[in-house]
C-alpha positions as CSV (number, residue, x, y, z in Angstrom):
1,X,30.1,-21.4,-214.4
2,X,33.4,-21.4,-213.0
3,X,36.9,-22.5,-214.3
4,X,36.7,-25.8,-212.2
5,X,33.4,-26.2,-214.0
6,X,34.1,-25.5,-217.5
7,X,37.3,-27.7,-217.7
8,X,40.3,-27.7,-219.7
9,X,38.3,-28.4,-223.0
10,X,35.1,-26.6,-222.4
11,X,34.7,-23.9,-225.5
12,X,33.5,-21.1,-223.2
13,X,35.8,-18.5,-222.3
14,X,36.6,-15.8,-219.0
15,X,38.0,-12.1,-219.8
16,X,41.1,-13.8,-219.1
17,X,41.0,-15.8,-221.7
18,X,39.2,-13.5,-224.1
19,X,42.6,-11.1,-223.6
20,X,45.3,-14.4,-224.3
21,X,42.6,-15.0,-227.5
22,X,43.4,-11.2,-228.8
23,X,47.3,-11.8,-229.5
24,X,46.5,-15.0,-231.4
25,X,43.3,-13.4,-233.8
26,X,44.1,-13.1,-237.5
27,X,43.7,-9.2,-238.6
28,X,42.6,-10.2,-241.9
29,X,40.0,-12.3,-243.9
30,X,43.1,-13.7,-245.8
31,X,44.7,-14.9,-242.5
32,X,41.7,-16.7,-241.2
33,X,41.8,-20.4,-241.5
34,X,38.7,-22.7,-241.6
35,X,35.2,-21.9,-242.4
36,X,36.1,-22.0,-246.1
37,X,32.5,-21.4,-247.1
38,X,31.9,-18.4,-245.1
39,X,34.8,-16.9,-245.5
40,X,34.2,-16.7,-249.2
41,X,30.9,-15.8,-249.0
42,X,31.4,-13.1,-246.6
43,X,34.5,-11.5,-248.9
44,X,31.6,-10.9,-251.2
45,X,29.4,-9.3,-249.2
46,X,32.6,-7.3,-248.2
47,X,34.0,-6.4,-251.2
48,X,30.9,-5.6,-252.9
49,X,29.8,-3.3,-249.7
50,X,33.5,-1.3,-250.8
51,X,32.9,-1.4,-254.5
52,X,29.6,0.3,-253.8
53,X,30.5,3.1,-251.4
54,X,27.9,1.5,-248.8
55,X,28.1,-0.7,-245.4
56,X,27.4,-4.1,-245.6
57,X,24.2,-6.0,-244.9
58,X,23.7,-6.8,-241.2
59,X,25.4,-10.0,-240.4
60,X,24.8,-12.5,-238.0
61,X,27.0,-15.5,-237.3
62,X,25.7,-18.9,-235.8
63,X,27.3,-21.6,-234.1
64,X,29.0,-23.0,-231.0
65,X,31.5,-20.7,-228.6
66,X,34.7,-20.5,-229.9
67,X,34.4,-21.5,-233.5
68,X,35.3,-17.8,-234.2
69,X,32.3,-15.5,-234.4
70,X,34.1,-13.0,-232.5
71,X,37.2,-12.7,-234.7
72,X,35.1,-12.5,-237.9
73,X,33.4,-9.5,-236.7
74,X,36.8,-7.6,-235.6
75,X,38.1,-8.6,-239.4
76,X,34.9,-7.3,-240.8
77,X,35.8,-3.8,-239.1
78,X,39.1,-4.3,-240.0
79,X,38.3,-5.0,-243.5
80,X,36.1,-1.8,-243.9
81,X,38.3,0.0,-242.3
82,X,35.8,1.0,-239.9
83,X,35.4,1.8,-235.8
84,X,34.3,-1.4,-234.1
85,X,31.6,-1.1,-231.2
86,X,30.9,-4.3,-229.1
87,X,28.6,-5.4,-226.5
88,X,26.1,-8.1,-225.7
89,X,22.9,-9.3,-225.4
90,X,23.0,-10.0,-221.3
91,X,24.2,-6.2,-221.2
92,X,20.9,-4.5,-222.8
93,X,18.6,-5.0,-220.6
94,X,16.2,-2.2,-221.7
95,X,15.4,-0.3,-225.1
96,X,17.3,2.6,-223.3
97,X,20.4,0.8,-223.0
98,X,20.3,-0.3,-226.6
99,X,19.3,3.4,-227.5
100,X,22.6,4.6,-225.6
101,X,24.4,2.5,-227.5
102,X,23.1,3.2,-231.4
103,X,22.9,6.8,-230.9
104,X,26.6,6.9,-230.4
105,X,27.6,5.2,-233.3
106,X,29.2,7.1,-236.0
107,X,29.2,6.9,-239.8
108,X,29.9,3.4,-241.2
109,X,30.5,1.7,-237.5
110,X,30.3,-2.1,-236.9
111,X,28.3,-3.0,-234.2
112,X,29.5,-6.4,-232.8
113,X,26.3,-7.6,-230.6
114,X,27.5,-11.3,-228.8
115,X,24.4,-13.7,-227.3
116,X,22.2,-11.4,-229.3
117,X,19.4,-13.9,-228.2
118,X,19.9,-13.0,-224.8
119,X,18.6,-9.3,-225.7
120,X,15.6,-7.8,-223.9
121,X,12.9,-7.9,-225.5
122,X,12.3,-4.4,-225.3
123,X,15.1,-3.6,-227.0
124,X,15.0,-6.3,-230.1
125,X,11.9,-3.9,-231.1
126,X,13.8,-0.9,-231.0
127,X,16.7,-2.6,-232.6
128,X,14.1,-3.7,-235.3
129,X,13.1,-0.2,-236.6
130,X,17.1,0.7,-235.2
131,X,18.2,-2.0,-238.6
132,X,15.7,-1.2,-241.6
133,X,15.2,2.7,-241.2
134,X,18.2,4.3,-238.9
135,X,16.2,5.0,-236.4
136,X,14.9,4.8,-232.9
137,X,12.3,6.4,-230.8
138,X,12.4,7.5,-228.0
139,X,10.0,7.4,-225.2
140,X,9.5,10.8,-223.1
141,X,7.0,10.4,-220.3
142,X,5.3,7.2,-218.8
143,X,1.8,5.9,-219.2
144,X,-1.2,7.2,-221.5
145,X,1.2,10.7,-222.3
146,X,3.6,8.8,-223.5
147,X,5.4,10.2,-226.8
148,X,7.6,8.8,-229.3
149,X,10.2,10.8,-230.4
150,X,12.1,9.6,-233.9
151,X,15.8,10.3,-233.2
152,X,18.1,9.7,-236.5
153,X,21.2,7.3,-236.1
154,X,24.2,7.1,-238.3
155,X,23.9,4.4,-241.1
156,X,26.2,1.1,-239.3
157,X,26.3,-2.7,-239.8
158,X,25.2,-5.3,-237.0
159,X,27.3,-7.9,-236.8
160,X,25.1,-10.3,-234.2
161,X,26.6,-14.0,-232.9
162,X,25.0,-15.9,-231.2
163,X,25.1,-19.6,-229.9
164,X,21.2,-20.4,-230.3
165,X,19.7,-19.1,-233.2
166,X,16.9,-20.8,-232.5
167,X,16.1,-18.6,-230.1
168,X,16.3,-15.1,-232.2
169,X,12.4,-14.3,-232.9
170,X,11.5,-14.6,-236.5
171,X,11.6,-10.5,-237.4
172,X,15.1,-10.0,-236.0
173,X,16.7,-12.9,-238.4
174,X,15.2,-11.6,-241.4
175,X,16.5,-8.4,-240.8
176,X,20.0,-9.6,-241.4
177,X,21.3,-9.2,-244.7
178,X,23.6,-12.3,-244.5
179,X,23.6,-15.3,-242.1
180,X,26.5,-17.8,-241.6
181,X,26.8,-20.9,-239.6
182,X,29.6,-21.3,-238.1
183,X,30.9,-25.2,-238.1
184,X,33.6,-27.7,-236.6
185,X,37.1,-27.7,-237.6
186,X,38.6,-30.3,-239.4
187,X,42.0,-31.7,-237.9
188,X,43.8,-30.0,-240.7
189,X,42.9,-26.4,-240.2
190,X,43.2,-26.9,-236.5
191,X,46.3,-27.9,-237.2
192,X,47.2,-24.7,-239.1
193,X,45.5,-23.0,-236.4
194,X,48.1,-24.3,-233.5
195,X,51.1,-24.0,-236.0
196,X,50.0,-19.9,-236.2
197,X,49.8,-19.8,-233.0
198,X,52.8,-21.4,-231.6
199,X,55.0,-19.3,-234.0
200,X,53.1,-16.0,-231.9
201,X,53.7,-17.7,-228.9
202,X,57.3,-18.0,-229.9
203,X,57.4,-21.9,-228.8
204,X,59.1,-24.9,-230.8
205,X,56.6,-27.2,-232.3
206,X,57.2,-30.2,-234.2
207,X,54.6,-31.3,-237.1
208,X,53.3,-34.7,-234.8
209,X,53.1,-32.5,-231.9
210,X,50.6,-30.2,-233.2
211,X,48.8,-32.7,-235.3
212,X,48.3,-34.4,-231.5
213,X,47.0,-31.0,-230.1
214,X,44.8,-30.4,-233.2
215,X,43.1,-34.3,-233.1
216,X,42.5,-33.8,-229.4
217,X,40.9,-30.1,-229.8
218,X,36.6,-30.9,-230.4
219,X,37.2,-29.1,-233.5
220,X,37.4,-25.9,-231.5
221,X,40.0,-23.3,-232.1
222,X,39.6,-21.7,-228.5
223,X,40.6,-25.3,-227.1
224,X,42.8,-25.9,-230.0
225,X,44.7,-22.8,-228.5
226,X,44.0,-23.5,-224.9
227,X,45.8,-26.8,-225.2
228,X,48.6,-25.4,-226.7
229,X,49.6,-23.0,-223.9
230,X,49.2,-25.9,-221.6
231,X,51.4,-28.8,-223.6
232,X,54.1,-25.2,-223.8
233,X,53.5,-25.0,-220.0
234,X,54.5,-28.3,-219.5
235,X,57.0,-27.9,-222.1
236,X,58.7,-25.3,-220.1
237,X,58.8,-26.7,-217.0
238,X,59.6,-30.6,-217.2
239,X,61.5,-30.0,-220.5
240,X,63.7,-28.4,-223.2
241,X,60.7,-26.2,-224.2
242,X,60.7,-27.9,-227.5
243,X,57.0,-29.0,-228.7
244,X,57.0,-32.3,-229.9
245,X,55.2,-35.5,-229.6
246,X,56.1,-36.8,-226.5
247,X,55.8,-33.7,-224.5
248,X,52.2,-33.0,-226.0
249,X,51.1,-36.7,-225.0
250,X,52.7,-36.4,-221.8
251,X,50.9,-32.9,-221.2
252,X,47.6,-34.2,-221.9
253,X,47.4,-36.9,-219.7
254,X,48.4,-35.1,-217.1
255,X,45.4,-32.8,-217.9
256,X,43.4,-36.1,-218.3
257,X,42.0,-34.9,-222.6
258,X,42.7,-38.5,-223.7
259,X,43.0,-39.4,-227.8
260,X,40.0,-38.2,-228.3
261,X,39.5,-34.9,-226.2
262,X,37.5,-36.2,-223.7
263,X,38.3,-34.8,-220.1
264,X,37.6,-36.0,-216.8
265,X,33.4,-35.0,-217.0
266,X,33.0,-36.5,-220.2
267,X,34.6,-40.0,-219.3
268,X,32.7,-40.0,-216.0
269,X,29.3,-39.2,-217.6
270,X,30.2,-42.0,-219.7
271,X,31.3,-44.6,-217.4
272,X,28.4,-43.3,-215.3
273,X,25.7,-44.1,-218.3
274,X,27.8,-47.6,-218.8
275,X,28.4,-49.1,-215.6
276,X,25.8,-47.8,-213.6
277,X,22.9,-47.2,-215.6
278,X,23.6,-50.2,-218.1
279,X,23.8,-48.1,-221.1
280,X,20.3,-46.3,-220.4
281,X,17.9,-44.9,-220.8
282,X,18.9,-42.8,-218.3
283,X,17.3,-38.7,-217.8
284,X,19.6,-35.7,-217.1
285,X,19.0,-35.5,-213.6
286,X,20.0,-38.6,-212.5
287,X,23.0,-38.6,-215.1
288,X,24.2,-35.3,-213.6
289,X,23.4,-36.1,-209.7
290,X,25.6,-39.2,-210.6
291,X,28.5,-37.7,-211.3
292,X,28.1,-34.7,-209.1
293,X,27.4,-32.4,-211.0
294,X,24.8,-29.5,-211.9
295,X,22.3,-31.0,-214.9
296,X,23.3,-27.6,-216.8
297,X,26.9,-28.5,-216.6
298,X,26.3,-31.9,-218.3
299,X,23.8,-30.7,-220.6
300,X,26.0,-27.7,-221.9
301,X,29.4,-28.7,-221.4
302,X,29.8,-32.4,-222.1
303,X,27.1,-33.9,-223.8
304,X,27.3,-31.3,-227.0
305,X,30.3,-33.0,-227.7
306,X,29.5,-36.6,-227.0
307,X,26.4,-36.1,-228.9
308,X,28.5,-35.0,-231.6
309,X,31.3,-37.7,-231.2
310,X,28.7,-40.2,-231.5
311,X,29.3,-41.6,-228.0
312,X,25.9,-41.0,-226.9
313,X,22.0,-40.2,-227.8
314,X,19.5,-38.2,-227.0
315,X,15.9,-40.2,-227.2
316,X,12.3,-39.3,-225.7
317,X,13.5,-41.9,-222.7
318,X,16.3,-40.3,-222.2
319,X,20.2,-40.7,-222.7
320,X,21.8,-43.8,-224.1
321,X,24.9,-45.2,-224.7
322,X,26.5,-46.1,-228.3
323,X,27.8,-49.1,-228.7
324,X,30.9,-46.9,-230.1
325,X,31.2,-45.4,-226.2
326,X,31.4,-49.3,-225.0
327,X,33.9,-49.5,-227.4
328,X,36.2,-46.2,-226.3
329,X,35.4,-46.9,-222.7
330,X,36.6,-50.2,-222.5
331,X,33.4,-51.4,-220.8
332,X,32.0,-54.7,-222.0
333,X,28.3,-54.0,-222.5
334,X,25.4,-56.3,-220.7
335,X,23.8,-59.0,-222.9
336,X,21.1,-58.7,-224.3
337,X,20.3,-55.8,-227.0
338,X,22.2,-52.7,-226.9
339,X,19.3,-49.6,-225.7
């Protein structure tokens, strides 16, 4: 999926990105905003790990991209005071890639292992025995002569993200130790979120101006930030490169994210689904071919969201619109009753 693709307020990420992202992380459990829950429950499971004179439990983090799986397992090294190791589940592709990888590690290591669902099967065996025992075995020879041989790895902690838990095979979730879902922001700790960032960034922002970027960001950090360097963009060019309220309206617009945070895909599913398809029941297909695009590109990039924001549903039929997304759209809906 491209950049024209993914859009302004899509929460996937390129390395490009992923690099900005570094100089805005928090360091430290203490800095990290949001996720009040697991934050507290993972300084536990933390601190008790220290008291002890052990590594943690295997960890694994649910939840959409850019919610902050990533940064949690950099503090988690950071907090031990450990090496951090990271890779993904696309990038094993066989038990011999994985067994490169583990019998490398040293003493007390985090592992940071992102779309672990996306892991060869192969290699989620190995990784199985890999967890429990520190261990892996190797396989010399092909066929009937085949022989295992155990190799003993360094004792580490697995820090696994992923983005469909659903999808991680029984055996391999209850090998984790601790499990937390990652959820929305709220406004407010967006908020706090942009403020942190703009003082890194080194840019003026007034209170209404971030409040704006926060309410417009899908309660996603990444876009959160994402918005920011764009209003500062905008900032810089057509003004004083002072942050406020007018500047940040006047910067989303012209990136079309209206009040709120709908871009240019999501409005034209929407008026799609209300104008031409009456509100539906419409199926993916036909939504996505209507609006030009690939029926992965609605499915994962806009209708998570407008699920979410209530605009539409998901039924056996197919899609339908709320009456809230008559509403927000402006469209008067047909007579009759509302799908």
């Amino acid at each position: 999926m491209d950049d024209h693709e993914r859009g302004i307020v899509s929460p996937g990420a390129d390395l490009e990105e992923r690099d900005l992202e570094g100089a805005l992380r928090p360091r430290l459990l203490a800095d990290f905003v949001g996720q009040d829950r697991v934050r507290e429950q993972l300084s536990l499971v933390l601190n008790g790990a220290r008291n002890r004179g052990r590594a943690p439990d295997h960890i694994l983090m649910s939840g959409g991209p850019g919610l902050g799986k990533t940064t949690l397992a950099m503090i988690v090294a950071a907090e031990l005071g450990a090496p951090l190791r990271i890779t993904s589940g696309p990038a094993i592709e066989r038990s011999g890639d994985l067994a490169a990888v583990l019998s490398t590690l040293q003493e007390g290591e985090v592992l940071f292992l992102d779309e672990i669902h996306r892991m060869a099967r192969p290699a989620e065996e190995m990784l199985y025995v890999a967890m429990e025992d520190f261990r892996v075995d190797v396989m010399v020879g092909k066929g009937p002569g085949a022989t295992a041989i155990p190799l003993d790895i360094a004792p580490f902690t697995l820090v696994g993200a992923t983005t469909r838990a659903g999808l991680l095979p029984a055996p391999l979730r209850d090998r984790f130790g601790f499990t937390a879902h990652m959820d929305f922001y709220a406004a407010a700790d967006l908020e706090l979120i942009v403020r942190r960032s703009a003082r890194l960034l080194g840019v003026e922002l007034e209170d209404d101006a971030a409040a704006e970027v926060a309410r417009r960001s899908r309660g996603t950090p990444r876009i959160a930030n994402r918005l920011l360097r764009r209003v500062r963009d905008y900032a810089e060019v057509r003004g004083d490169g002072r942050l406020d309220l007018r500047v940040a309206r006047a910067a989303l617009a012209l990136y079309e994210v209206d009040e709120r945070g709908l871009d240019r895909l999501d409005r034209a599913v929407l008026d799609a689904l209300l104008r031409r398809f009456r509100g539906g029941p419409v199926g993916l297909s036909t939504l996505a071919v209507s609006v030009g695009e690939e029926p992965e590109t609605v499915e994962v990039v806009a209708e998570p969201f407008l699920v979410r924001a209530g605009l539409i549903a998901r039924t056996p039929r197919g899609r339908v619109a709320t009456p809230e997304a008559w509403e927000h759209m402006g469209v008067e809906p047909p007579p009759g009753p509302t799908p």
